[in-house]
N, C-alpha and C positions, 0 to 999 in steps of 0.2 A: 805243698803236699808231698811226701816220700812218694818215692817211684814208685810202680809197682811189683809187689813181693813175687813175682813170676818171671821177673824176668835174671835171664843168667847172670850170677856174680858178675863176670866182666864186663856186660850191658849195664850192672847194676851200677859198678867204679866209673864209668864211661859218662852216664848219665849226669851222678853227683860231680864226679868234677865239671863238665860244661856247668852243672847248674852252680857250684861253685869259683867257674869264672865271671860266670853272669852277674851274682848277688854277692860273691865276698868282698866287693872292694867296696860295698858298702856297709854292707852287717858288722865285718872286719873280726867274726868270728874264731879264723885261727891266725896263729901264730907262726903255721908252718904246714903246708900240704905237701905229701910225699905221692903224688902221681905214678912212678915208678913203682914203688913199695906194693900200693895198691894193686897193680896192674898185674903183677909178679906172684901176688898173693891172691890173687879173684884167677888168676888163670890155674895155679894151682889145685885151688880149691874146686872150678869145674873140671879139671883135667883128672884127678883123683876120685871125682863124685861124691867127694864128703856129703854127709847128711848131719842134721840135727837140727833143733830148734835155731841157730845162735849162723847156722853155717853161712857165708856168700853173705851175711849181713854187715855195714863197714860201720865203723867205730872211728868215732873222737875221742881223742886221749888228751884231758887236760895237761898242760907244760910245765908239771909238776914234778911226775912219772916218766921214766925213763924210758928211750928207746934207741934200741943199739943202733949208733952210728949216726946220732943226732943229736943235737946241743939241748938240754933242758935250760928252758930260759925262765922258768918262775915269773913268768911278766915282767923281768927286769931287759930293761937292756943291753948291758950287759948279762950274757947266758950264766949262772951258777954252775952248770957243766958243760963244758967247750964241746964236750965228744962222749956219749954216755957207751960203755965198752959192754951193756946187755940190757936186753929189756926187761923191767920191773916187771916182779912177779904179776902183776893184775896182767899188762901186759900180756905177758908168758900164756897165762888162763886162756885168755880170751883167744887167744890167736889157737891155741889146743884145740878149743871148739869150733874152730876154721870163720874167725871174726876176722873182718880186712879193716885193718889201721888205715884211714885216709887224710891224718895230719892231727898235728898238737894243737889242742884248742885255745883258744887266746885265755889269761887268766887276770885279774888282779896280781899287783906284787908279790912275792911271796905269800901267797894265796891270802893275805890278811886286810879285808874291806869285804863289807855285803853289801854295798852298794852296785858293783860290778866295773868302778872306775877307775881306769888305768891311763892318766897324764904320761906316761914314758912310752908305752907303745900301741896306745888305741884303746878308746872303748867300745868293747862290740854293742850293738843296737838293739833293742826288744825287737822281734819282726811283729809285733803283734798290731804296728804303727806304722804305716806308711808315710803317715802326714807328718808325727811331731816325734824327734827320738826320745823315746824312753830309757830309762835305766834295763839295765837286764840282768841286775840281782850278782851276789857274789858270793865266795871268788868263782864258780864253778862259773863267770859267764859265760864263754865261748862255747863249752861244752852245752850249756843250753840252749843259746841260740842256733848251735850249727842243728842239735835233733828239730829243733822249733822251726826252722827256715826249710828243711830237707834237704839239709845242707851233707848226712849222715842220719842212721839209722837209730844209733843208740849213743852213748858215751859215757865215761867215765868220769868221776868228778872227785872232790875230796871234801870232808867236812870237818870244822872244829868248832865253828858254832852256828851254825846254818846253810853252809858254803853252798851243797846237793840241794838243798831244801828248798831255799830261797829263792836262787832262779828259777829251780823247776817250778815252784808255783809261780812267778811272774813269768814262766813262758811257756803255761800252761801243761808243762810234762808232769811224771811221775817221777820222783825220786827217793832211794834211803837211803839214811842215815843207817849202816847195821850197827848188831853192836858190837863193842870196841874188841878188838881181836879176832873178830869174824872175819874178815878177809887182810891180807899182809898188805903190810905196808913198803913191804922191801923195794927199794928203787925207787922209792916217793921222797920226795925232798918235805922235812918236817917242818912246823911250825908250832905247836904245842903238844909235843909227846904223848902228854898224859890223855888229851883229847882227840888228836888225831884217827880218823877216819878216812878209807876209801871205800865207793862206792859207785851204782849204778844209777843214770838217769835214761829213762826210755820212757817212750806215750803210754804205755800200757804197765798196770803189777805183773802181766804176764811175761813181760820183756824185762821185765826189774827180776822178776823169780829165774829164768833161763841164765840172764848173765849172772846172780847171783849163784846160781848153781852151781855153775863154771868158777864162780870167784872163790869162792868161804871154804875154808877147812885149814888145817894145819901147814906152817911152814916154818922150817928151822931157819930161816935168814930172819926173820920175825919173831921174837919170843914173845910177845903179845898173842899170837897166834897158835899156841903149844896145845891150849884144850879145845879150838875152834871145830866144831860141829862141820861137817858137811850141810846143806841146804836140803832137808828134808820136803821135797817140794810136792809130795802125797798128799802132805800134811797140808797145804796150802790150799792144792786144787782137789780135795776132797768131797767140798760143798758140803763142810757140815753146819749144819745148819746153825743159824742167829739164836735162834728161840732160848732163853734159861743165860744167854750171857748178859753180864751187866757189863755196860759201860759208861765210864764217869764222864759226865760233861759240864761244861763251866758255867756258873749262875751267871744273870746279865751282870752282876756286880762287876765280874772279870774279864766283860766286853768293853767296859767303858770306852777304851780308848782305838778298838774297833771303826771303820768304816761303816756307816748302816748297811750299806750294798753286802759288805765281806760278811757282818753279822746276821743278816737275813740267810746268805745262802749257808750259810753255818747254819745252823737252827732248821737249814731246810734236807741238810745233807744229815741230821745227826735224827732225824725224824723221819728220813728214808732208811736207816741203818734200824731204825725201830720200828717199822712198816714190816722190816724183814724178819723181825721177832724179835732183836735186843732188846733188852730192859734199859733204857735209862734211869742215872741216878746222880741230878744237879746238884752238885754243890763243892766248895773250893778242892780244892789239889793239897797236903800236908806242905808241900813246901810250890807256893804260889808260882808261877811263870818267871815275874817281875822282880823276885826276890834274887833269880839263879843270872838275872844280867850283868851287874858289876860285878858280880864274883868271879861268873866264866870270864868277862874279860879281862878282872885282875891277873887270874890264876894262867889265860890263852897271851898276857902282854907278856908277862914274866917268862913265861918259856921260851916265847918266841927272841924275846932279847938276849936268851942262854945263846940262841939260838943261830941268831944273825948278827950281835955284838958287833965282829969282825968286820962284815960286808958292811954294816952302817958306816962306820970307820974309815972304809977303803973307799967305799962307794958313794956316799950318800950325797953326794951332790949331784949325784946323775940319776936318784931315787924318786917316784913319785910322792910327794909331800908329805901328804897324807899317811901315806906309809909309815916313811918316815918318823911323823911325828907320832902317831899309834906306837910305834916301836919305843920309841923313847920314854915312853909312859912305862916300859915294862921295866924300864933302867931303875925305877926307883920302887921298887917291887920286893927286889932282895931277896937271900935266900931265906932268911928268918918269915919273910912275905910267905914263899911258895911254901915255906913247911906248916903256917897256920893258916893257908888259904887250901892245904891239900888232907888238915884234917879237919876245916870245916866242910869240905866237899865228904868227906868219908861217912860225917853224922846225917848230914842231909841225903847220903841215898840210904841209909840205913833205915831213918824213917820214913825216908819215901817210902822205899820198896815196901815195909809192913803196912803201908797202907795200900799200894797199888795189888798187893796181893788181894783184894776181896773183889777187885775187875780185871775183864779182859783186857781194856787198853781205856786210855785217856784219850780222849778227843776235842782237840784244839781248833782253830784258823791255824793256816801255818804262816801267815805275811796277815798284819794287818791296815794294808792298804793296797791297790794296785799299784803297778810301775808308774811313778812319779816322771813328768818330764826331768830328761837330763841337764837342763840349764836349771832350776830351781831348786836341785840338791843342795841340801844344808849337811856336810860329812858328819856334822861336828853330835847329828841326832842318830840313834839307832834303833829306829819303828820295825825293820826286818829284824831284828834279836829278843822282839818282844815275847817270842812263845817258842823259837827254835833254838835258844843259848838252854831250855832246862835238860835238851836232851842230850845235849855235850857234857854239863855240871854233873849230871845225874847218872852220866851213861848208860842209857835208852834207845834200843832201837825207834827210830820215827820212821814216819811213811810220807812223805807230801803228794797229795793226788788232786788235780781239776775236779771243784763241784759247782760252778760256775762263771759266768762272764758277767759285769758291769753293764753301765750305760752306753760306758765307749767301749763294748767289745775284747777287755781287757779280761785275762783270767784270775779268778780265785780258787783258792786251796784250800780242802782240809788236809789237820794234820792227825794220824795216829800214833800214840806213843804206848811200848809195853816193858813189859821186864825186861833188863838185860837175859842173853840169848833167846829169847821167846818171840826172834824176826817172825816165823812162820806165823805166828800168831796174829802179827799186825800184819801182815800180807795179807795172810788169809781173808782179815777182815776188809780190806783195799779191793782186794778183787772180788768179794760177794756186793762191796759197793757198786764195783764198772760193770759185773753183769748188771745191775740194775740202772744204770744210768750208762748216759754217750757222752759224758763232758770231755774224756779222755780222746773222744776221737772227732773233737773240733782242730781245726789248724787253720794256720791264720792266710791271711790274702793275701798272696806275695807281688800282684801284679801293678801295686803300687811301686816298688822296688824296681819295676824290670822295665814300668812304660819307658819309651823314650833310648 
């Protein structure tokens, strides 16, 4: 469980580090703890008296995103940047609203696996399991597991086809996906341009809405980010009311391949959002779940291999395999590939959007399955891209939120997805969810980890 929020910044940094000397050499959560940094920046912050929602709170930074005077390792072992010379803009944000960086959190390669597994330098642990390890979802794991262990407060994550999403619902947080130019990318190490996202994972929408507030708006190192909206966050925590909104939900047809556990609490999470006055209205999506998976990964191999060509080249014998071999799929992609895989993505949100226009948001499962023990992974399947790749194809703000646990204590996720720019909208609806339900403020048993 996170410390508690009363105590000062520096008791706060004090705390998390002992509690991550205790549990990191197990969870293996980050890639890099800056002790110092912290210390330096929690004393500041109580020496100043900063205030706000976001202040004296520490932060994981997946090892994607840069920070000054620290190597960006992208999960490789070999770092992609020996010595980053300033901190990426999210960074930058975060720290403005007097957030304390307390280490890079561990990541998948080149942030490219949703599984969360990393053969070169560790894969971190679901804490949600004492007994057997679990998977803990990708790339964004470290980032999920260090808020899920209370190992940190909040973190940062990146997505291009589920990366935020996916762990956060196997490690029971809140994560989004914004939409695409809503917060800069600058100082993030890329993997598919066109999809590329960063973003917030914390336990609560209310801690996704604060850092988001702090993140989104315009930055000229970023032209993606030219007409980004600041975080109208009025608009979120207004409480207006469910009643007269429709939202489209999936016929069992589009459960199929569903867990019964995930599809019950589905069906139980989208019937509390209708308790609260939404209108439900079942029936398919214009352009299915299942249809946007090989595409988004045709169109996310091909950039990523613009992308890292070289380093495969140089490097790849010191590459996690897997990797690897994902990457080499993007070889044969070509650029003739990416120009009719980027205007069939252009027709498919065109129709989408004219149809999501007559609802609030779509609402999916966001993982359907809980964390898999990690000995029994099969890489070669991708049951996480089942429902979270349409919102990278489509680009769609998603929301991943806890609406239940399993038989073994594992969490599930719904997902909400709405218009591009229209985050406030599927916020909004996340957070009239969690006032109504506690699934958000379960955490898991750490004392498995610590006996002995």
């Amino acid at each position: 469980m996170n410390e508690p929020e009363t105590m000062r910044p520096t008791e706060q940094v004090e705390a998390q580090l002992a509690r991550i000397g205790r549990l990191d050499r197990v969870l293996n959560a980050f890639a890099l703890v800056v002790p110092e940094l912290a210390r330096e920046t929690a004393w500041a912050v109580e020496r100043e008296g900063k205030a706000g929602p976001l202040a004296g709170r520490t932060l994981a930074v997946k090892d994607l995103l840069d920070m000054r005077g620290l190597p960006t390792g992208g999960g490789a072992r070999t770092p992609i940047v020996e010595e980053a010379s300033a901190d990426s803009a999210a960074v930058v944000r975060l720290k403005k609203a007097s957030m304390i960086p307390i280490g890079k959190a561990a990541m998948v390669e080149l942030a490219f696996g949703t599984w969360g597994i990393n053969r070169t330098t560790g894969t971190p642990r679901n804490p949600w399991d004492s007994q057997v390890a679990r998977v803990p979802g990708g790339s964004s794991s470290g980032s999920a597991v260090a808020v899920a262990a209370g190992l940190a407060d909040m973190a940062l994550g990146s997505d291009t086809g589920g990366s935020i999403r996916i762990p956060s619902a196997l490690n029971g947080l809140t994560g989004l996906r914004p939409s695409f130019g809503r917060v800069s990318r600058a100082g993030c190490l890329p993997l598919s341009p066109s999809m590329d996202t960063v973003g917030p994972m914390a336990w609560s929408v209310e801690e996704v809405v604060r850092m988001m507030q702090a993140l989104a708006g315009p930055d000229p190192a970023d032209p993606a980010t030219a007409s980004a909206a600041p975080l109208d966050t009025a608009a979120v925590f207004a409480g207006t009311p469910l009643r007269g909104q429709r939202l489209a939900v999936l016929p069992d047809s589009a459960l199929a391949s569903v867990a019964t556990e995930i599809g019950d609490a589905y069906l139980k999470a989208v019937a509390e959002l209708e308790r609260l006055g939404a209108r439900l209205v079942e029936l398919p999506p214009a352009i299915p779940p299942q249809a946007c998976i090989e595409l988004a990964g045709m169109l996310l191999a091909g950039e990523a291999w613009g992308c890292w060509a070289e380093r495969v080249e140089r490097y790849g014998g010191e590459m996690d395999p897997g990797v690897r071999s994902r990457l080499g799929l993007g070889a044969g992609v070509g650029r003739d590939g990416l120009v009719r895989l980027r205007t069939a993505r252009a027709a498919d949100q065109g129709r989408f959007y004219a149809w999501l226009q007559d609802y609030s948001a779509l609402l999916t499962p966001t993982v359907p399955i809980t964390a898999p023990a990690l000995d029994g992974v099969d890489e070669s399947n991708l049951p996480f891209s089942t429902y979270t790749r349409m919102a990278n194809w489509l680009d769609l703000p998603a929301l991943a939120l806890p609406c239940g646990v399993d038989r073994q204590g594992l969490p599930m996720s719904l997902q909400i997805l709405g218009l591009p720019g229209r985050d406030e909208a599927v916020l909004a609806l996340g957070h009239a969810y969690q006032q109504a339900t506690d699934w958000h403020m379960r955490r898991p048993d750490m004392t498995g980890f610590t006996a002995g």
